[in-house]
N, C-alpha and C positions, 0 to 999 in steps of 0.2 A: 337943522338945529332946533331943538327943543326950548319954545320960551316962557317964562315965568308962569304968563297964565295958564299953558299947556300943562305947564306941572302942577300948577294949584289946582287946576280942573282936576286931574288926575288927582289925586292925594284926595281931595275932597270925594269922587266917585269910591274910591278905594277906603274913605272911613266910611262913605255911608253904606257898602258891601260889608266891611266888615262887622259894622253895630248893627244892621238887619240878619245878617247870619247868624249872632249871638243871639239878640231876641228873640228872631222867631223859635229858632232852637230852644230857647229856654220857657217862650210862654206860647208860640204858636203864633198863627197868622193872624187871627180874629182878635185876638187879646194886645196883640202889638200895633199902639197908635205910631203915625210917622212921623209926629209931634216927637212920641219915645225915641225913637230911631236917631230923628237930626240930633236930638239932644245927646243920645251918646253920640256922636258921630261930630260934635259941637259946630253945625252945620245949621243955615236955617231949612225952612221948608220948601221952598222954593229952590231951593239946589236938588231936592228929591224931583218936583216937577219938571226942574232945568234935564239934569240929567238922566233920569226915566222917563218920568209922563207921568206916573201913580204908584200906590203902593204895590199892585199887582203886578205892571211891569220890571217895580225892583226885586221881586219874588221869580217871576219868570228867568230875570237874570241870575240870581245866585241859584236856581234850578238847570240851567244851562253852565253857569260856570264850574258846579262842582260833578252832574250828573254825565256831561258830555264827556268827559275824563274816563269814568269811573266806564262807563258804558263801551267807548272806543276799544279801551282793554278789554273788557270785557269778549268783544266780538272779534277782536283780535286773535286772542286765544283759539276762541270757539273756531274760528275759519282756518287753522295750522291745526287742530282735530283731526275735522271733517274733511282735510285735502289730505291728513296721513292714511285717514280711515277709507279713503273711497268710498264704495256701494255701501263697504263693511257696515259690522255693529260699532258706535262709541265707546271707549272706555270712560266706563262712569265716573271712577275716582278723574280720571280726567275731563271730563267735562264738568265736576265740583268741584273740581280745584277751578279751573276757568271762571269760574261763577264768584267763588267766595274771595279768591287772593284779594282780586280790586278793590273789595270791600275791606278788607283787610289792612290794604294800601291807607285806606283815606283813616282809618283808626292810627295806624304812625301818626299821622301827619296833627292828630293830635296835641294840641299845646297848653296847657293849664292855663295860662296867660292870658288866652285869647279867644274866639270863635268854634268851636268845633265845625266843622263839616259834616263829620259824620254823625254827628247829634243834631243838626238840623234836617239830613236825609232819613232818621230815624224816625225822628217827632215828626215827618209830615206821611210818613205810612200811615199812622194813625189819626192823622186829622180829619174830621168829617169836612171840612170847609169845602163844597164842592169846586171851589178856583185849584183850591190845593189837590184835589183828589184828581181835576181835569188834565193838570202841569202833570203828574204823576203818570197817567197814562200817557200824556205825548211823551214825554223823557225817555221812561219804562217800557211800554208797549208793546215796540219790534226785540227788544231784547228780551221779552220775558216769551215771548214768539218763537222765536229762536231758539232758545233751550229749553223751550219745553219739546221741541221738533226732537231735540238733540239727544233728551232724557228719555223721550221714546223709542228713540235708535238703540240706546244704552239698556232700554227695558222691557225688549217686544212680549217679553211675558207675565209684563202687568198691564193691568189694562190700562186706557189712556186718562180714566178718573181719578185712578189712583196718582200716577201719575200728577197729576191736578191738586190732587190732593197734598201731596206731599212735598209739590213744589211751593204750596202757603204756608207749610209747616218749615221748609227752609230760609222762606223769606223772615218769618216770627223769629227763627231763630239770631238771624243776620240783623235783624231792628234791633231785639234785643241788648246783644251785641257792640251795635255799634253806638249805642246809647248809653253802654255800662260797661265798656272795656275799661276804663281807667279805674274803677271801684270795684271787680268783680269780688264778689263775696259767695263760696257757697251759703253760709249763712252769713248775716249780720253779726260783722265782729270777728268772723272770720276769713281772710281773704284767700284766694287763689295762691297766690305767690306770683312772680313776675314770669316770663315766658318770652323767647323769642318768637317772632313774625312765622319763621318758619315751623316752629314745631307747633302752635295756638294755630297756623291752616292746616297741618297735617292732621292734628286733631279734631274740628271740624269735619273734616274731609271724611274722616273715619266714620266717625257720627252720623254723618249724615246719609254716606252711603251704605248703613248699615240698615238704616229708617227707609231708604227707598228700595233697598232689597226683599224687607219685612213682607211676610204672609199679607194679603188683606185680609184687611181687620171690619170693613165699612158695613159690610153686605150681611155679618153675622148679627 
């Protein structure tokens, strides 16, 4: 049985995830006081210490609660690949699609209303804050390991820099993305138009595998 204060604990963790996942997304880790945070959260400060310990630990947690998802999938996919493929080579659009969909995923989930996810997992690519850039490689690390292993399967005749290369230029495009799906505009003023989930990855996909088949360009 679940009892009152069990619920209020909860309810209370669960706004202060929620108003730290808006702010940091919105202004970044260093610029968001935890002063800010209880306040939208209408929590005091000491329920951050009760139920974290610090502002970093509540960072760690919404970097585990949204990235551990996103990444599971991720290597999900990748391992029903690599067990259809054998010794074989990868198929690329298949292991981009494996890559992008997840990310893909947390843009639905999307809700004008409330927190983004995916604009807080965008805004901390670019963060210099080194807590921020440290959580980023624990999260990130093995899975960006992985498919780069996988891209190379998919590309034994480029070499592995490019490779390297082109897998930053996928990520740019995915931050991007996941930062400005709801507003996309080729120019200012003029939008995209709306798009289902399915044909916005197929197109991606194309895109992308088109940039990683490309001549090197680096060397010239």
């Amino acid at each position: 049985m679940v009892t009152a204060g069990r619920t209020a604990n909860g309810d209370t963790k669960e706004r202060l995830l929620a108003a730290a996942e808006r702010l940091f997304g919105e202004e970044g880790f260093a610029r968001t006081s935890l002063r800010a945070i209880t306040l939208a959260a209408g929590v005091n400060v000491a329920a951050v210490h009760y139920h974290f310990g610090s502002k970093e630990a509540l960072l760690a947690a919404l970097f585990t609660r949204r990235a551990a998802p996103l990444n599971a999938d991720r290597l999900a996919r990748l391992d029903v690949i690599e067990a259809a493929a054998g010794d074989g080579a990868l198929p690329l659009e298949a292991v981009l699609e494996a890559f992008v969909a997840p990310a893909f995923r947390l843009i639905a989930e999307l809700d004008p209303a409330g927190p983004s996810p995916a604009q807080l997992i965008a805004r901390f690519f670019s963060e210099p804050e080194e807590v921020v850039q440290r959580m980023l490689r624990e999260q990130f690390g093995e899975v960006g390991a992985r498919f780069l292993v996988a891209l190379r399967r998919a590309l034994p005749e480029v070499a592995a820099v490019e490779v390297g290369w082109r897998f930053e230029f996928m990520i740019a495009v995915l931050t991007h993305l996941l930062s400005r799906m709801h507003l996309l505009e080729i120019v200012p003023g003029r939008a995209l138009g709306p798009a289902d989930e399915a044909t916005t990855i197929r197109r991606a996909v194309t895109f992308l595998a088109a940039g990683f088949r490309a001549p090197a360009g680096g060397a010239a």
